[in-house]
Kinemage of the C-alpha trace (Angstrom):
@kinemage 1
@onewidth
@group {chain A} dominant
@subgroup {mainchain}
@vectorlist {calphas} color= white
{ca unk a 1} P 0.417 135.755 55.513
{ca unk a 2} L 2.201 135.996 52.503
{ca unk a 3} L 6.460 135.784 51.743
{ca unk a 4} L 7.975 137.955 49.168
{ca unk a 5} L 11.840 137.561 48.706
{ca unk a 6} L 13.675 141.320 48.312
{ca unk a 7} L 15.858 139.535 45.419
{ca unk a 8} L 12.140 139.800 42.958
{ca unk a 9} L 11.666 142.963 43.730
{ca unk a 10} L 14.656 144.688 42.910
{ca unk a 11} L 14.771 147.452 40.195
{ca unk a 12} L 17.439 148.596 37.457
{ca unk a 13} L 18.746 151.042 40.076
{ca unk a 14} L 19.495 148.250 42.586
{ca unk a 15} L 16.859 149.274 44.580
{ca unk a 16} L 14.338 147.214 46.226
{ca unk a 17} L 11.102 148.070 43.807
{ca unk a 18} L 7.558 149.338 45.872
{ca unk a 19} L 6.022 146.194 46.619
{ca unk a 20} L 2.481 145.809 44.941
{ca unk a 21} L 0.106 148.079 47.268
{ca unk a 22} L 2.376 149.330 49.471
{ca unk a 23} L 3.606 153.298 49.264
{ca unk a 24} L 7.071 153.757 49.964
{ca unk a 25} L 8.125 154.351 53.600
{ca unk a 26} L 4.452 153.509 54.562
{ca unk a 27} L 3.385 151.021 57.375
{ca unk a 28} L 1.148 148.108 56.303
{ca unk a 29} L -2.125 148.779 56.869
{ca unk a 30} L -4.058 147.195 59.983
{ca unk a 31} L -4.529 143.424 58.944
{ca unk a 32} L -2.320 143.112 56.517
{ca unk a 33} L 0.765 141.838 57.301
{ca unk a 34} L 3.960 141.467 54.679
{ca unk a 35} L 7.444 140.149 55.213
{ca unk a 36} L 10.462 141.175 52.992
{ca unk a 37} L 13.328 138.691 53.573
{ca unk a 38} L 16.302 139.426 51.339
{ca unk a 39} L 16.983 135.613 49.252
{ca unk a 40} L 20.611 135.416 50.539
{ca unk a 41} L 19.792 136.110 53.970
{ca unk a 42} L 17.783 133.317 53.883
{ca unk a 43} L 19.591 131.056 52.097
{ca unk a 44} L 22.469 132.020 55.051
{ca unk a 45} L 20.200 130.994 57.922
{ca unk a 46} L 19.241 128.131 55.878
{ca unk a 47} L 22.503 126.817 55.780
{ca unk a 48} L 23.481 128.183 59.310
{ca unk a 49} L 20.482 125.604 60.696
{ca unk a 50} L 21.182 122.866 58.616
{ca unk a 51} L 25.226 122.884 59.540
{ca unk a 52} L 24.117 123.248 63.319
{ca unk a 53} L 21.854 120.051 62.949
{ca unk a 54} L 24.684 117.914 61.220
{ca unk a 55} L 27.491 118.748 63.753
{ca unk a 56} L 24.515 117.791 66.769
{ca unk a 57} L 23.772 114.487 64.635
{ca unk a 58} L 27.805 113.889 64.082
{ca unk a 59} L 28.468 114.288 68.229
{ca unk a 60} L 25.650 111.970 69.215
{ca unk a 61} L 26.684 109.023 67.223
{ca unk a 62} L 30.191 109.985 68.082
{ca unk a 63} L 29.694 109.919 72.015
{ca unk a 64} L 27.371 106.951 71.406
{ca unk a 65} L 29.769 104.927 69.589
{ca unk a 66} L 32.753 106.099 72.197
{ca unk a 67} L 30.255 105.066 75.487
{ca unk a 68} L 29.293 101.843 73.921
{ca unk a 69} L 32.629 101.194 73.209
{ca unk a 70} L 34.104 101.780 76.634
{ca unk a 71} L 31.313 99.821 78.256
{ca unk a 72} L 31.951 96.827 75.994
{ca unk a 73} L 35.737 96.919 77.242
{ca unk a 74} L 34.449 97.404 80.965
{ca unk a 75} L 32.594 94.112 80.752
{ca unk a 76} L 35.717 92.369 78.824
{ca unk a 77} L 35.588 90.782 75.389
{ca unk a 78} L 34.840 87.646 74.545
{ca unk a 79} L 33.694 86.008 77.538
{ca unk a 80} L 36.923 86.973 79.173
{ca unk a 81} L 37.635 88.989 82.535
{ca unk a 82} L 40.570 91.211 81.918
{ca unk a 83} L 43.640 91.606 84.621
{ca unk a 84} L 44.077 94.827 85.585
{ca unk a 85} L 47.640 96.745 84.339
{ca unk a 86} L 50.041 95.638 86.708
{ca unk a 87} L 49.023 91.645 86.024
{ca unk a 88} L 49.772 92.197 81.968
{ca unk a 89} L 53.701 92.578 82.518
{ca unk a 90} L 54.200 88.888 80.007
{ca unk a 91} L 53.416 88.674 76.919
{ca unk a 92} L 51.523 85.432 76.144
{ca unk a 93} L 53.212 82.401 74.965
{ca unk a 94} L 52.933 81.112 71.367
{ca unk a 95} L 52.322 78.022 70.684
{ca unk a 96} L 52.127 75.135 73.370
{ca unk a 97} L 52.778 75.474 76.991
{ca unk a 98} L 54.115 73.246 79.224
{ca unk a 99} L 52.008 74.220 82.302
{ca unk a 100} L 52.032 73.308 86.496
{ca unk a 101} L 49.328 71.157 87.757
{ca unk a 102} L 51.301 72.337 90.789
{ca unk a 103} L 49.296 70.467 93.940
{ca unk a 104} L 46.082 72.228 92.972
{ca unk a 105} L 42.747 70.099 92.765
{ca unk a 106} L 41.677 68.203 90.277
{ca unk a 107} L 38.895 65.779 88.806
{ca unk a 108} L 38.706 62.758 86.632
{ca unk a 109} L 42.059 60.363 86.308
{ca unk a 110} L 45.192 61.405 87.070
{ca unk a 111} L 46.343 59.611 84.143
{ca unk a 112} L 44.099 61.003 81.278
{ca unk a 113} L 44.956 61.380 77.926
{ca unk a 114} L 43.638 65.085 78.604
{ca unk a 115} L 44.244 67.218 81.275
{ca unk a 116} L 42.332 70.767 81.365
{ca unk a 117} L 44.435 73.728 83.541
{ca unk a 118} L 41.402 75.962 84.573
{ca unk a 119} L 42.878 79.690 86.010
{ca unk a 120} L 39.917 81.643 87.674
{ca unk a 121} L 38.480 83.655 90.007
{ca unk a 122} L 35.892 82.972 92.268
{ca unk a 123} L 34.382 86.518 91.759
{ca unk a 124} L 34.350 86.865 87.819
{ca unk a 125} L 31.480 86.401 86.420
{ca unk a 126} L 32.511 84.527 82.926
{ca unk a 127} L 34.105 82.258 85.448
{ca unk a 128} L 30.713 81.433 86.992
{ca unk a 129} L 29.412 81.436 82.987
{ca unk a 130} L 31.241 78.839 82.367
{ca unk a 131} L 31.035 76.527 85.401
{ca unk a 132} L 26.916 76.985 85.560
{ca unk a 133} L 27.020 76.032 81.659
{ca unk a 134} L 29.916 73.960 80.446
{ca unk a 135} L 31.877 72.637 83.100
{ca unk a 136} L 29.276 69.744 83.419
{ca unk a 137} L 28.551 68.618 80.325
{ca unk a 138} L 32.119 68.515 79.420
{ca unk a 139} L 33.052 66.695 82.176
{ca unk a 140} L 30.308 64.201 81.548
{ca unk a 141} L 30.860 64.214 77.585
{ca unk a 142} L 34.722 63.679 78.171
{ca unk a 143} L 34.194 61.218 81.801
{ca unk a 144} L 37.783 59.125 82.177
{ca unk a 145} L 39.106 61.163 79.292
{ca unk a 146} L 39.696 64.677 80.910
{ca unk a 147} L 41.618 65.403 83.786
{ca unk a 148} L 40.325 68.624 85.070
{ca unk a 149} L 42.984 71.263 87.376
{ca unk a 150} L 41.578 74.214 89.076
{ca unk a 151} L 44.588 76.943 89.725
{ca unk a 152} L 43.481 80.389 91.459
{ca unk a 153} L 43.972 83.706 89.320
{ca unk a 154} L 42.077 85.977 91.411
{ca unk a 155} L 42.146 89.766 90.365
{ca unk a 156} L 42.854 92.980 92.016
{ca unk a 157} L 39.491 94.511 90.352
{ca unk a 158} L 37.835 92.005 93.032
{ca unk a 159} L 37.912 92.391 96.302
{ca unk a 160} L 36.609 89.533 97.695
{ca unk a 161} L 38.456 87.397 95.112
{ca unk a 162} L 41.524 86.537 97.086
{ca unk a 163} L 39.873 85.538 100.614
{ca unk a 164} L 37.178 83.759 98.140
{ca unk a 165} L 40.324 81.069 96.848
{ca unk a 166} L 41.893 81.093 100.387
{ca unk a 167} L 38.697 79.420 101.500
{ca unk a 168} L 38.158 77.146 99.159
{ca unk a 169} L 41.900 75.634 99.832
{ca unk a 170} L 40.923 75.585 103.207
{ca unk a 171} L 38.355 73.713 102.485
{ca unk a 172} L 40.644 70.905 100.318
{ca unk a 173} L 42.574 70.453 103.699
{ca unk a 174} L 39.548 69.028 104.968
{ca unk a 175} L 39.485 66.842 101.548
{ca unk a 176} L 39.175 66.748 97.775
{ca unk a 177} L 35.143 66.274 98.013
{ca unk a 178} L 34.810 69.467 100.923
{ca unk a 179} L 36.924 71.715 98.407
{ca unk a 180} L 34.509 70.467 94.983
{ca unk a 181} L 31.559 70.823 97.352
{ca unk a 182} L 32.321 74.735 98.448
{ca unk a 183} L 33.892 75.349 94.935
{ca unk a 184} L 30.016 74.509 93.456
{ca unk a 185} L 28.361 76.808 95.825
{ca unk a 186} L 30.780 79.655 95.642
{ca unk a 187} L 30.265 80.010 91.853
{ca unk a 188} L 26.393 78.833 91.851
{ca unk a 189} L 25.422 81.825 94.266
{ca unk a 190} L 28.089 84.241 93.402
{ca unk a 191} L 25.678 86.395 91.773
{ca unk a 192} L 22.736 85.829 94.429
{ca unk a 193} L 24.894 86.303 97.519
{ca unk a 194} L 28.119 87.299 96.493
{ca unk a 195} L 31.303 86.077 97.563
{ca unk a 196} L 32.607 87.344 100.649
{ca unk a 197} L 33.471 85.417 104.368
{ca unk a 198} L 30.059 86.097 105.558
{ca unk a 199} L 28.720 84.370 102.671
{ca unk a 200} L 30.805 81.504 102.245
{ca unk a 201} L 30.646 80.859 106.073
{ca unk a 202} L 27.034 80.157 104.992
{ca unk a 203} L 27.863 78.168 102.168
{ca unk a 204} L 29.903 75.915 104.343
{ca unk a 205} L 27.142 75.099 106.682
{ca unk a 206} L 25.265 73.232 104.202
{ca unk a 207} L 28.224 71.021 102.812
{ca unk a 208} L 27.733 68.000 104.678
{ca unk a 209} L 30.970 66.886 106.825
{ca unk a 210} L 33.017 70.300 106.597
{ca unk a 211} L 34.048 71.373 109.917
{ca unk a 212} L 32.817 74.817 109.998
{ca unk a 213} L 34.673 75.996 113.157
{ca unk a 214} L 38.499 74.341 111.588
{ca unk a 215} L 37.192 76.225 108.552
{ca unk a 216} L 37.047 79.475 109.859
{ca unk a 217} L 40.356 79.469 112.052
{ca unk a 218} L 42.230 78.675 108.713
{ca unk a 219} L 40.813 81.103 107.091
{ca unk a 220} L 41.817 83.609 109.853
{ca unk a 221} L 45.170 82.490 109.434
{ca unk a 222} L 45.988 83.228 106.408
{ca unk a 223} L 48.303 80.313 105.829
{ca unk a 224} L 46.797 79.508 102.017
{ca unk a 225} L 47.747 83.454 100.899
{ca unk a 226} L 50.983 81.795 99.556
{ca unk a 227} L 49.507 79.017 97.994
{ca unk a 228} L 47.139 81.385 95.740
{ca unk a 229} L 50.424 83.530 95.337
{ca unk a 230} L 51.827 80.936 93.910
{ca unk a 231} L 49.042 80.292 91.454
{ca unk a 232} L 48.892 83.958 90.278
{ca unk a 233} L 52.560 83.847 89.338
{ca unk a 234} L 52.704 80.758 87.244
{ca unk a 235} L 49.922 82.169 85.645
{ca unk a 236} L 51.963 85.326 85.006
{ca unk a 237} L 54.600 83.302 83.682
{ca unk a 238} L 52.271 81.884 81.454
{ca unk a 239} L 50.903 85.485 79.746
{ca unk a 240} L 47.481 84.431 81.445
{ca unk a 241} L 45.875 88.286 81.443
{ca unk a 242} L 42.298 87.782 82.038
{ca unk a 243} L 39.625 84.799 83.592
{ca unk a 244} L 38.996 82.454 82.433
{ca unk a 245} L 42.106 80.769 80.797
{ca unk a 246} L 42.563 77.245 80.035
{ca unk a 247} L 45.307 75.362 79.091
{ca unk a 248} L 44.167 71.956 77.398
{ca unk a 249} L 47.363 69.623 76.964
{ca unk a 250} L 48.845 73.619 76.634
{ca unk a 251} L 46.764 74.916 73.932
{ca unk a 252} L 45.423 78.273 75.287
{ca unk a 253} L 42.204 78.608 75.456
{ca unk a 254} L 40.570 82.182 76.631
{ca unk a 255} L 37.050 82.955 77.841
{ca unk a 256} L 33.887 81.318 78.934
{ca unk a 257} L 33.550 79.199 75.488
{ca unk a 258} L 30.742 76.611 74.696
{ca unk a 259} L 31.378 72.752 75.044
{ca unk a 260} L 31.926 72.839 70.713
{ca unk a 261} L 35.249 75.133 71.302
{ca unk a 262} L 36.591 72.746 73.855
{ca unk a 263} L 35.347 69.642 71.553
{ca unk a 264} L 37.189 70.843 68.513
{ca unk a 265} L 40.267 70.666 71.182
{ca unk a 266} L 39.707 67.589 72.520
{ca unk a 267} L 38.750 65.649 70.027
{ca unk a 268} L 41.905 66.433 68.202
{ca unk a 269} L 43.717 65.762 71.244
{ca unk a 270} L 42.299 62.454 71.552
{ca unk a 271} L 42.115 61.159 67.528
{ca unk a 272} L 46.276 61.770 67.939
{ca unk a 273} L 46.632 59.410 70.780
């Protein structure tokens, strides 16, 4: 097959010239086959194709970039679980804040030099990131130094959040060791079991000494909903938007950071004494 382009062929009339072997206004013979494309109608479609493929290329990495980012903001940033709307109604603080240990749980000395405020949610999972990963070895690192205070911040993106915290302070009624003990298991099968009653009632059957059945009736009551109230709005007070946030002597401290960003915190904390 051979191309010929009209524009060649043109004569002093402005009339496409006979094309070599061809009679005017004749059909190619059988076999031989000729196509006559005029150069700027090709040069049109050309361009038509190439514009088409540029604007496909330009939407792809557009949607691509506009998905990716909205699923990077659905998982939170940072390490960080982020409070839904109605939970962001104060600013955060600048600066250091004097913050509530309230009557909320704690471990190491009462006394310390440090003292960690830890609001969280039993059903975030940078919450359970950070308690699988850091909460030991900082404990263990910082042992007699750190006084560490749990405070509940469940959100309203969770469902079984809320019921999740009223159990564990029903738990603490029984004692400081039944409330550590359930706290452990809630976060260490979150992901395997999840967090609901029906799952924590199992939890509780393997901490040693918790009453199951007392368990269970305060749960049913309901009478810890204000204490977790209470938790959310000091925490509102506080700015806190998203889980985790710590407050270390009042230095805010967002998301489910290595043992290094508490260190640098710490350490300061501790060379000043």
């Amino acid at each position: 097959m051979s191309e010929s382009f009209a524009d060649e062929n043109i004569s002093n009339s402005g009339e496409p010239a006979p094309i070599a072997g061809l009679t005017p206004g004749a059909e190619p013979a059988h076999g031989q086959e000729v196509i006559v494309i005029r150069r700027s109608r090709f040069v049109v479609a050309v361009a038509g194709l190439t514009g088409l493929l540029i604007g496909l290329a330009l939407g792809y990495f557009t949607f691509s970039y506009a998905f990716n980012r909205g699923f990077a903001l659905a998982r939170g940033v940072a390490g960080v679980q982020s409070a839904p709307a109605v939970q962001r109604q104060v600013q955060p603080n600048q600066g250091r804040i004097d913050v509530s240990v309230d009557d909320d749980p704690y471990v190491g000395p009462k006394n310390a030099p440090v003292t960690i405020v830890e609001f969280s949610d039993f059903q975030c999972p940078f919450c359970a990131d950070f308690h699988d990963k850091t909460y030991g070895p900082l404990m263990q690192k910082y042992n007699g130094k750190v006084r560490f205070v749990y405070r509940d911040f469940p959100l309203d993106m969770h469902p079984d959040a809320e019921k999740a915290a009223e159990a564990a302070n029903c738990a603490l009624q029984q004692g400081p060791d039944k409330y550590w003990a359930l706290h452990a298991a809630i976060f260490k099968n979150q992901r395997v079991t999840g967090v609901g009653l029906a799952a924590i009632a199992t939890m509780a059957k393997t901490i040693s000494g918790l009453d199951t059945a007392k368990l269970d009736a305060c749960i049913k009551s309901g009478k810890m909903a204000d204490e977790i109230s209470k938790d959310v709005q000091d925490a509102n007070s506080y700015g806190v938007t998203g889980t985790p946030t710590f407050f270390i002597n009042g230095q805010r401290l967002v998301g489910a950071r290595p043992l290094a960003s508490f260190s640098s915190i710490i350490d300061q904390l501790l060379a000043a004494k």
